[in-house]
HTML snippet that shows the backbone in 3Dmol.js (N, CA, C, O; Angstrom):
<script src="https://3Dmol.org/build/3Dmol-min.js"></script>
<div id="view" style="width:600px;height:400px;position:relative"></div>
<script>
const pdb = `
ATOM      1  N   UNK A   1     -27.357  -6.332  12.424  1.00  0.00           N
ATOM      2  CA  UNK A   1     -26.616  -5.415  11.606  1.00  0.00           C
ATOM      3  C   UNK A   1     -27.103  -3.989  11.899  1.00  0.00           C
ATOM      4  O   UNK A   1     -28.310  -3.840  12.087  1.00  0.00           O
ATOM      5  N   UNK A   2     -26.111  -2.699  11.969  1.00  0.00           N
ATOM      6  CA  UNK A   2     -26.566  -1.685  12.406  1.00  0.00           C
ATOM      7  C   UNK A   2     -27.031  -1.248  10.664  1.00  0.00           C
ATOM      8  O   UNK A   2     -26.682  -1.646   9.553  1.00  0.00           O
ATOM      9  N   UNK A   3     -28.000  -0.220  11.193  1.00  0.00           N
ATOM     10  CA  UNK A   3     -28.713   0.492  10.138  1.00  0.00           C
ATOM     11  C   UNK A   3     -27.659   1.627   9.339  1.00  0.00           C
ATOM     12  O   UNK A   3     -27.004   2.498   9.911  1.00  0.00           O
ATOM     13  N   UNK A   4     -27.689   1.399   8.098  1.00  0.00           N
ATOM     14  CA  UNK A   4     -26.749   2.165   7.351  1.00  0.00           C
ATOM     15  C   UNK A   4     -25.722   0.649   6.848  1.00  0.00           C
ATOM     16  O   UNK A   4     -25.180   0.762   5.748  1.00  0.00           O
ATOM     17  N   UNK A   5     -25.559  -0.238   7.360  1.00  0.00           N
ATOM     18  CA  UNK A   5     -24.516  -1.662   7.186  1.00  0.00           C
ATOM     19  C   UNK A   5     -25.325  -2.338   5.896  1.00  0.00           C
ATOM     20  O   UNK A   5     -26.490  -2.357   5.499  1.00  0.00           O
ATOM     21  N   UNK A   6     -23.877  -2.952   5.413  1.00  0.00           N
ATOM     22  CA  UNK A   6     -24.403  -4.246   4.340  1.00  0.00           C
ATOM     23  C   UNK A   6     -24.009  -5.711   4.425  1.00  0.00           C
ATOM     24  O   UNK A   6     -24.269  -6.565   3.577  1.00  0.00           O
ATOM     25  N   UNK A   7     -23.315  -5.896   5.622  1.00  0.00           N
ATOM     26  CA  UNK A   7     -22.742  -6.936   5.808  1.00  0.00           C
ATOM     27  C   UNK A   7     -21.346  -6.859   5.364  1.00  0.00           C
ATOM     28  O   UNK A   7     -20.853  -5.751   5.152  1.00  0.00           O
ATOM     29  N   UNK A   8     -20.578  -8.063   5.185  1.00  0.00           N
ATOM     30  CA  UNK A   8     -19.570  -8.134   4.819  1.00  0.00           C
ATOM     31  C   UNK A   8     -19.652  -7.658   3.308  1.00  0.00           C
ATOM     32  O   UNK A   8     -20.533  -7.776   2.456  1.00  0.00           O
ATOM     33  N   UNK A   9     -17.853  -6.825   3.303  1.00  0.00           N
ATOM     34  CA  UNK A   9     -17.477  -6.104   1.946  1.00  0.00           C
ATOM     35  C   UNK A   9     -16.140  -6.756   1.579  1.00  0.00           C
ATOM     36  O   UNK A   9     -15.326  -7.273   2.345  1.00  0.00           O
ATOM     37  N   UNK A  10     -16.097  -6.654   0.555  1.00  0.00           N
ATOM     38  CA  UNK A  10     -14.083  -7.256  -0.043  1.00  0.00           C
ATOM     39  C   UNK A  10     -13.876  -6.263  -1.141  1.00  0.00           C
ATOM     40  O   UNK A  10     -14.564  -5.969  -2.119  1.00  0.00           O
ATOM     41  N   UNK A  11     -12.984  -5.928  -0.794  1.00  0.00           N
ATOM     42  CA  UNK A  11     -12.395  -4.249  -1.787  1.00  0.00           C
ATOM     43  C   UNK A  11     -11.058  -5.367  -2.301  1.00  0.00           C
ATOM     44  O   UNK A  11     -10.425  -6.071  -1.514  1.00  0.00           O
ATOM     45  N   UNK A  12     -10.848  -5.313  -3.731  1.00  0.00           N
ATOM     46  CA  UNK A  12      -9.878  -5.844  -4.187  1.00  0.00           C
ATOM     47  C   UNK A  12      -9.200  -4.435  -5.159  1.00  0.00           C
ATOM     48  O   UNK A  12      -9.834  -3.777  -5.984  1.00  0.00           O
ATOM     49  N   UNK A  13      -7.720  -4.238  -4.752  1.00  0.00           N
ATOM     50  CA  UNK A  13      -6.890  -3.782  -4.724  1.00  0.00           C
ATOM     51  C   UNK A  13      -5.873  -4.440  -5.906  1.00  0.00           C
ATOM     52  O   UNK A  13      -5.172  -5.387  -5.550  1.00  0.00           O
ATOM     53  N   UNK A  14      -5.792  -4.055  -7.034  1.00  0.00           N
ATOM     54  CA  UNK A  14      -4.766  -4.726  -7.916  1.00  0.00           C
ATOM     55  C   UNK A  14      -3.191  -3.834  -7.957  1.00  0.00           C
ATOM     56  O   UNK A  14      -3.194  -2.687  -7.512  1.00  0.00           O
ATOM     57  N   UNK A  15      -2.115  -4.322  -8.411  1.00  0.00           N
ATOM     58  CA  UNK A  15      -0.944  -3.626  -8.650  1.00  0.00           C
ATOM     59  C   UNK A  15      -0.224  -4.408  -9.474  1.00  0.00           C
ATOM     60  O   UNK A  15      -0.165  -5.635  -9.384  1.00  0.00           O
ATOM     61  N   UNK A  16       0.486  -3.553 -10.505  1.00  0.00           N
ATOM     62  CA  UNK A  16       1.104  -3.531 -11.527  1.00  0.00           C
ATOM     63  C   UNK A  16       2.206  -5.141 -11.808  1.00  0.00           C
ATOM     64  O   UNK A  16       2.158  -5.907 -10.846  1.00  0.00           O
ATOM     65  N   UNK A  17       2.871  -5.489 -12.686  1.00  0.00           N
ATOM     66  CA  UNK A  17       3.852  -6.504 -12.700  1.00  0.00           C
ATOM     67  C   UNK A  17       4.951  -6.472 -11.938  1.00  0.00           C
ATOM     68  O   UNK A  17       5.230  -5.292 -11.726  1.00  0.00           O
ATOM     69  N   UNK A  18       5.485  -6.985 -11.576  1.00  0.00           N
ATOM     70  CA  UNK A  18       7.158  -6.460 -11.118  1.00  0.00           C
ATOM     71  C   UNK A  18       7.194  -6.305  -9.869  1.00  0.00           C
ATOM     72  O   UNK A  18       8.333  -6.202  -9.414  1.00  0.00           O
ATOM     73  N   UNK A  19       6.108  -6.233  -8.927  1.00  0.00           N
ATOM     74  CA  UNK A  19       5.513  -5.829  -7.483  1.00  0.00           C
ATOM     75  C   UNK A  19       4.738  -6.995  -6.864  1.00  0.00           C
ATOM     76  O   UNK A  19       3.927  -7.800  -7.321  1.00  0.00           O
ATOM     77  N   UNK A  20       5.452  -6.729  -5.278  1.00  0.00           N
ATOM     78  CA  UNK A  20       4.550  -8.110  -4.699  1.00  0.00           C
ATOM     79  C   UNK A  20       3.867  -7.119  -3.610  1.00  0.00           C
ATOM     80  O   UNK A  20       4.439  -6.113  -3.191  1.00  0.00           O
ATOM     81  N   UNK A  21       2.053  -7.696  -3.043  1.00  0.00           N
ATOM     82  CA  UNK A  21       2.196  -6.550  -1.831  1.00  0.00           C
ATOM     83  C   UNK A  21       2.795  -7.786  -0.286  1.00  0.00           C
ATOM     84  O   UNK A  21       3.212  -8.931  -0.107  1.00  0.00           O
ATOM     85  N   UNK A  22       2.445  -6.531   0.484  1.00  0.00           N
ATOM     86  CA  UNK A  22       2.914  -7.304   1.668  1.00  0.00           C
ATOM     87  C   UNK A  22       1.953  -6.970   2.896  1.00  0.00           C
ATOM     88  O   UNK A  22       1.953  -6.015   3.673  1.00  0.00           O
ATOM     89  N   UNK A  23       1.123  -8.107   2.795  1.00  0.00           N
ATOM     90  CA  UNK A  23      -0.442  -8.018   3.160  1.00  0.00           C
ATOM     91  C   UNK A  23      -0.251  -8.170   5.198  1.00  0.00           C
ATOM     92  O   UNK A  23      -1.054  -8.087   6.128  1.00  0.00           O
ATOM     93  N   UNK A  24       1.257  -8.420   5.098  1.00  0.00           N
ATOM     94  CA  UNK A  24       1.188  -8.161   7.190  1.00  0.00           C
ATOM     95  C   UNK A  24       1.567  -7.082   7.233  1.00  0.00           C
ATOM     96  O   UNK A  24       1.764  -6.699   8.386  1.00  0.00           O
ATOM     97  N   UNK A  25       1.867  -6.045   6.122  1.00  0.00           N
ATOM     98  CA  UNK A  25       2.224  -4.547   6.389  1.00  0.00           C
ATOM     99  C   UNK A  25       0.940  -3.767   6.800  1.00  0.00           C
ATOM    100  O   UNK A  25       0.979  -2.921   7.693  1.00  0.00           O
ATOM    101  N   UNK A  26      -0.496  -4.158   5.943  1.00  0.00           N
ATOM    102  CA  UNK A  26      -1.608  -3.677   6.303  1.00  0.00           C
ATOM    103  C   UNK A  26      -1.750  -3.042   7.812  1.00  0.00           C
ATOM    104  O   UNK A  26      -1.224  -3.548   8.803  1.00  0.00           O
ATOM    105  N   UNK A  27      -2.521  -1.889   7.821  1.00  0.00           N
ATOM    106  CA  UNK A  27      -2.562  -1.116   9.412  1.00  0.00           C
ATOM    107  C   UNK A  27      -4.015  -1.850   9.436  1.00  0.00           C
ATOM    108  O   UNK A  27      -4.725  -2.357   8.567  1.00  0.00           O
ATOM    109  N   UNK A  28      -4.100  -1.703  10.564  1.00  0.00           N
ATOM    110  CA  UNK A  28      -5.261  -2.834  11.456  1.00  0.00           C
ATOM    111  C   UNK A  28      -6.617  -1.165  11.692  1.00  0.00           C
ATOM    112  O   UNK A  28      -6.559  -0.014  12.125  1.00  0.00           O
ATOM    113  N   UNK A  29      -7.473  -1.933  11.180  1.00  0.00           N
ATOM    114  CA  UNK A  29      -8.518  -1.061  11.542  1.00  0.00           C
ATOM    115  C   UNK A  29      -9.674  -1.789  12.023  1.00  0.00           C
ATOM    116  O   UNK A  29      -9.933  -2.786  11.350  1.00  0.00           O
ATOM    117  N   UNK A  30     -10.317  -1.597  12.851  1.00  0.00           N
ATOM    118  CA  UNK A  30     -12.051  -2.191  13.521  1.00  0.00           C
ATOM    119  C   UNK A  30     -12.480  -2.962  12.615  1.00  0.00           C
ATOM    120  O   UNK A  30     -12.495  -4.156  12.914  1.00  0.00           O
ATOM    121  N   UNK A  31     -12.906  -2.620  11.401  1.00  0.00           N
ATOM    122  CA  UNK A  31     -13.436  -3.605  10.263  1.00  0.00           C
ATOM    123  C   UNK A  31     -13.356  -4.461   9.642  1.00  0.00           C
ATOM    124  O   UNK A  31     -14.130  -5.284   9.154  1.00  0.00           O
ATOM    125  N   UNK A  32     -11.430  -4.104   9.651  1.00  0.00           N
ATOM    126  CA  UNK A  32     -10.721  -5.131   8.775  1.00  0.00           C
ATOM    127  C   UNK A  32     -10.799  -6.464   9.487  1.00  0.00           C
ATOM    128  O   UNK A  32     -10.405  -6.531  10.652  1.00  0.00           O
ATOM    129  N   UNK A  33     -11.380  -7.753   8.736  1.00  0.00           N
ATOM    130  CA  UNK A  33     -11.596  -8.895   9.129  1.00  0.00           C
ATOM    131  C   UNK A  33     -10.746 -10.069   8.688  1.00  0.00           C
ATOM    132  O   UNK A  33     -10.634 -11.194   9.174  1.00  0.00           O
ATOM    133  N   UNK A  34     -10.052  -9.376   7.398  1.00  0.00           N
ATOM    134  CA  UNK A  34      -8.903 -10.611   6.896  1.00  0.00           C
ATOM    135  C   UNK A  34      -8.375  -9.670   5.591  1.00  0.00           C
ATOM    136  O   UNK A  34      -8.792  -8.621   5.101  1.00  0.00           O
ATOM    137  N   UNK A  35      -7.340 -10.502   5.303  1.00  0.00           N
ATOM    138  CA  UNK A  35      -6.519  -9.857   4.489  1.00  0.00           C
ATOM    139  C   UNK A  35      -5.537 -10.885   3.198  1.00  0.00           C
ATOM    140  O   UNK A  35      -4.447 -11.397   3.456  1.00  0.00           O
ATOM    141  N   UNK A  36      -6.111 -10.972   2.106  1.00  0.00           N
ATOM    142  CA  UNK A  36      -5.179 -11.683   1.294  1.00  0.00           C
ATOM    143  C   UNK A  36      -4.588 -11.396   0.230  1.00  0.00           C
ATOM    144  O   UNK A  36      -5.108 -10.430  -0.328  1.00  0.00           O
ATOM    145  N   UNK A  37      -3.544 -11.908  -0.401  1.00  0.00           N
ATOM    146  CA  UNK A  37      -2.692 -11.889  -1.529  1.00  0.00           C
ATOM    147  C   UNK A  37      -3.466 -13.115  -3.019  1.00  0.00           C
ATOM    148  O   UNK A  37      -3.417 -14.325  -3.243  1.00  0.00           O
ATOM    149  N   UNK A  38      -4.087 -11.940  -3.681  1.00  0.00           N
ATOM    150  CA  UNK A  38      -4.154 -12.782  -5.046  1.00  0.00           C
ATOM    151  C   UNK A  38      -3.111 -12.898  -6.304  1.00  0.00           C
ATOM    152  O   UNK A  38      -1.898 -13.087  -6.211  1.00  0.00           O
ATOM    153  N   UNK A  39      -3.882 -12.738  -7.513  1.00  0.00           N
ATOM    154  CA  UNK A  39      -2.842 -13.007  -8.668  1.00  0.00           C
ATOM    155  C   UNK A  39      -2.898 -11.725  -8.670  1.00  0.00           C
ATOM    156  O   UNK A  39      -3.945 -11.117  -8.890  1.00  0.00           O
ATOM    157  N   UNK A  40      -1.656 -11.102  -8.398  1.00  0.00           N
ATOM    158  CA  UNK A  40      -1.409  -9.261  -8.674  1.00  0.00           C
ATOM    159  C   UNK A  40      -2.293  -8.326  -8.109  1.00  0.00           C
ATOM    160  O   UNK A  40      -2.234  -7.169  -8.527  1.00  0.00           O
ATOM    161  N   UNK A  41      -3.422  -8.739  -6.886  1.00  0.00           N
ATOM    162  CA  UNK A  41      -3.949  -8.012  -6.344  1.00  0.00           C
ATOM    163  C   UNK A  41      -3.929  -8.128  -4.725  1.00  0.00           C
ATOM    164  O   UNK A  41      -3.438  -9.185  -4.327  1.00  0.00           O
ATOM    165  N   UNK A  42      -4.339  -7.302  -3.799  1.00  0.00           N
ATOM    166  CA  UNK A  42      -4.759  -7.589  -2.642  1.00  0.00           C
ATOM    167  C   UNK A  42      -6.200  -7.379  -2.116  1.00  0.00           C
ATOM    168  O   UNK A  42      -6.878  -6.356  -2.202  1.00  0.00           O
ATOM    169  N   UNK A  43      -6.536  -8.614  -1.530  1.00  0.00           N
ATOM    170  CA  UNK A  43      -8.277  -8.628  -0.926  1.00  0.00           C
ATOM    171  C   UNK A  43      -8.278  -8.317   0.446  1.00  0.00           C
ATOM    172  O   UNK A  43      -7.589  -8.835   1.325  1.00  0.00           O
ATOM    173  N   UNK A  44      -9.264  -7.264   0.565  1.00  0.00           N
ATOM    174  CA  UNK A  44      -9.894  -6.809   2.165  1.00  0.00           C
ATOM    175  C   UNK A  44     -10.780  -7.231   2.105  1.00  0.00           C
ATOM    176  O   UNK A  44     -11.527  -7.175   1.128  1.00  0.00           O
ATOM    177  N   UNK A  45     -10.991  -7.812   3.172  1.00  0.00           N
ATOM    178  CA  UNK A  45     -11.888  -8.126   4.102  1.00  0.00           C
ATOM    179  C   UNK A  45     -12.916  -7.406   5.544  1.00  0.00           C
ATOM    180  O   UNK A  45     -12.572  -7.603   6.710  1.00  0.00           O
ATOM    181  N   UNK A  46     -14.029  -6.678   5.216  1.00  0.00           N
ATOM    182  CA  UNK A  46     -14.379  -5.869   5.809  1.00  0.00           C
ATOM    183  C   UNK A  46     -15.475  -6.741   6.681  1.00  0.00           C
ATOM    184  O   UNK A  46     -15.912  -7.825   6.295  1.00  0.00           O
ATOM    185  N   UNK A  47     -15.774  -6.232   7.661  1.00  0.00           N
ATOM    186  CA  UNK A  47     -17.170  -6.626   8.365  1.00  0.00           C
ATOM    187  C   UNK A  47     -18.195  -6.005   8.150  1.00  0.00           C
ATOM    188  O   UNK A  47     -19.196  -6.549   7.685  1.00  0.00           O
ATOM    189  N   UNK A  48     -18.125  -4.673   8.470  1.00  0.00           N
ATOM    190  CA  UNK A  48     -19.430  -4.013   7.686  1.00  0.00           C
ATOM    191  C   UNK A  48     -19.477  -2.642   6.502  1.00  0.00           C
ATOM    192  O   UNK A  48     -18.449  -1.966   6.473  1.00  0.00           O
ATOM    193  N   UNK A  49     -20.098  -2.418   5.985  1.00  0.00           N
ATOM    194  CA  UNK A  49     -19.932  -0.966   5.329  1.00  0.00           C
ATOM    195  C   UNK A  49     -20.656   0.070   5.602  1.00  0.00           C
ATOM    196  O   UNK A  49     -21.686   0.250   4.952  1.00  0.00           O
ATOM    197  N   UNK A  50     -20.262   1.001   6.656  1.00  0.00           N
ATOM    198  CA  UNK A  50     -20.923   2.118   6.545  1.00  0.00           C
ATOM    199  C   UNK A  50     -20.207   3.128   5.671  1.00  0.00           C
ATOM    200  O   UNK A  50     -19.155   3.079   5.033  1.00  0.00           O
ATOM    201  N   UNK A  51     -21.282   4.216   5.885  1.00  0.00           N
ATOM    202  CA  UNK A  51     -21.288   5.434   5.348  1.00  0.00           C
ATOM    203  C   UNK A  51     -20.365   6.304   5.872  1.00  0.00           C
ATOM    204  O   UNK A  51     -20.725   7.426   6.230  1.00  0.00           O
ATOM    205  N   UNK A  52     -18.916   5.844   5.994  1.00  0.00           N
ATOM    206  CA  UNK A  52     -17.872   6.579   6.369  1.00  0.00           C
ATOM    207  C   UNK A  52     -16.315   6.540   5.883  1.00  0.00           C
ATOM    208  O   UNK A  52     -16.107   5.334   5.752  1.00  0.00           O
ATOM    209  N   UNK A  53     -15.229   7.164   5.579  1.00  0.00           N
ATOM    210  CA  UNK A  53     -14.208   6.776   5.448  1.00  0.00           C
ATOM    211  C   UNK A  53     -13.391   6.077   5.971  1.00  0.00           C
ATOM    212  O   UNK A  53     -12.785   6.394   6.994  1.00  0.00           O
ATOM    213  N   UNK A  54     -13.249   5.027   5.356  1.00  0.00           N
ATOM    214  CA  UNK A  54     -11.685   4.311   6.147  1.00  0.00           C
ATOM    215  C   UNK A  54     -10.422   3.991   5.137  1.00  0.00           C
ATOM    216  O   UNK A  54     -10.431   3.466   4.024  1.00  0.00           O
ATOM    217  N   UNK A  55      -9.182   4.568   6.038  1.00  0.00           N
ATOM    218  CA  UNK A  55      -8.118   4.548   5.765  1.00  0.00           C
ATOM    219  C   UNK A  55      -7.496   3.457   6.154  1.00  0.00           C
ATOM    220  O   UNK A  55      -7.441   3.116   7.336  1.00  0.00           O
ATOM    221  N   UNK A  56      -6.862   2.679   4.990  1.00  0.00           N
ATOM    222  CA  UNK A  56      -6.400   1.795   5.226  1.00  0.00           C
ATOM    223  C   UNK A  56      -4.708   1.638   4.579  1.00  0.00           C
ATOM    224  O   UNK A  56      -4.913   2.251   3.532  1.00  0.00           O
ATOM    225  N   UNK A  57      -3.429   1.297   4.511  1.00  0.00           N
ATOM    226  CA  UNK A  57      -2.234   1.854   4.214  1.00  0.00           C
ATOM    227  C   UNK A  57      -1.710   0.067   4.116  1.00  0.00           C
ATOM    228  O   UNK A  57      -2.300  -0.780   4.787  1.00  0.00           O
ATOM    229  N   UNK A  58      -0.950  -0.167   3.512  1.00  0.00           N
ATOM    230  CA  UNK A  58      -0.203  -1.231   2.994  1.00  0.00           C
ATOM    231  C   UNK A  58       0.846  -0.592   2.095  1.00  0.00           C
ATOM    232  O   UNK A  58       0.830   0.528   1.584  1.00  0.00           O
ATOM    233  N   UNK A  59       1.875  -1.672   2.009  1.00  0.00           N
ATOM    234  CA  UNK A  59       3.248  -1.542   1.120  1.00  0.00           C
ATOM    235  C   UNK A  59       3.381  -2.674  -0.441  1.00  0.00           C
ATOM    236  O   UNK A  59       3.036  -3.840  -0.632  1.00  0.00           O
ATOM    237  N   UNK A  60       3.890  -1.881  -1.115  1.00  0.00           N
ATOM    238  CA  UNK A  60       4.494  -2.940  -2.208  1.00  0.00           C
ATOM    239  C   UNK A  60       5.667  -3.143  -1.985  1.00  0.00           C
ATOM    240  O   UNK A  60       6.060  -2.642  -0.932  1.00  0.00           O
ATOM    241  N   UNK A  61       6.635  -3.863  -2.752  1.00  0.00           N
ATOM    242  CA  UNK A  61       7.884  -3.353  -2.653  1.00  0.00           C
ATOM    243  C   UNK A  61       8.191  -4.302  -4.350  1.00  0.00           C
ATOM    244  O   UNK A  61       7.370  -5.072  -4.847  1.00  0.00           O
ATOM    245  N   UNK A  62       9.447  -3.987  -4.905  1.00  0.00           N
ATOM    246  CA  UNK A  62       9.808  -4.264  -6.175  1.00  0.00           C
ATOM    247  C   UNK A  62      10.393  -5.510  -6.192  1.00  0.00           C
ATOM    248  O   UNK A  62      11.270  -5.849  -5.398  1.00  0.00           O
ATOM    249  N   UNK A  63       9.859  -6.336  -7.231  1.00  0.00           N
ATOM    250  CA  UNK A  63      10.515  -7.773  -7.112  1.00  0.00           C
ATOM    251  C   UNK A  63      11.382  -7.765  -8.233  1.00  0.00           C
ATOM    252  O   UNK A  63      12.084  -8.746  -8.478  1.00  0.00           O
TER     253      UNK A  63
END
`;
const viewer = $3Dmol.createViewer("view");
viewer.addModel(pdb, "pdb");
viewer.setStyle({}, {cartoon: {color: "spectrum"}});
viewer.zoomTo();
viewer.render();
</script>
């Protein structure tokens, strides 16, 4: 593991009723290691966490 890393991270992402996301819309970044659909939220899957920003972009759309 590089210095500054924690291993694997999962950022969970919730959204409102009425909305589904659409987790193959996700933009692909180095880190991102998987990607899923929970109950009203979406889970990332990171490989490591550094000390930097990442942008990551997905869609809802209205059900």
């Amino acid at each position: 593991m590089k210095e500054g890393a924690s291993g694997m991270s999962v950022i969970e992402i919730g959204y409102p009723s009425g909305f589904s996301a659409d987790p193959k819309s996700v933009s692909s970044h180095l880190l991102l290691k998987r990607v899923e659909e929970g109950d009203k939220k979406v889970i990332l899957y990171l490989d490591e966490e550094h000390i930097v920003r990442i942008w990551i972009i997905f869609y809802f759309k209205n059900v």
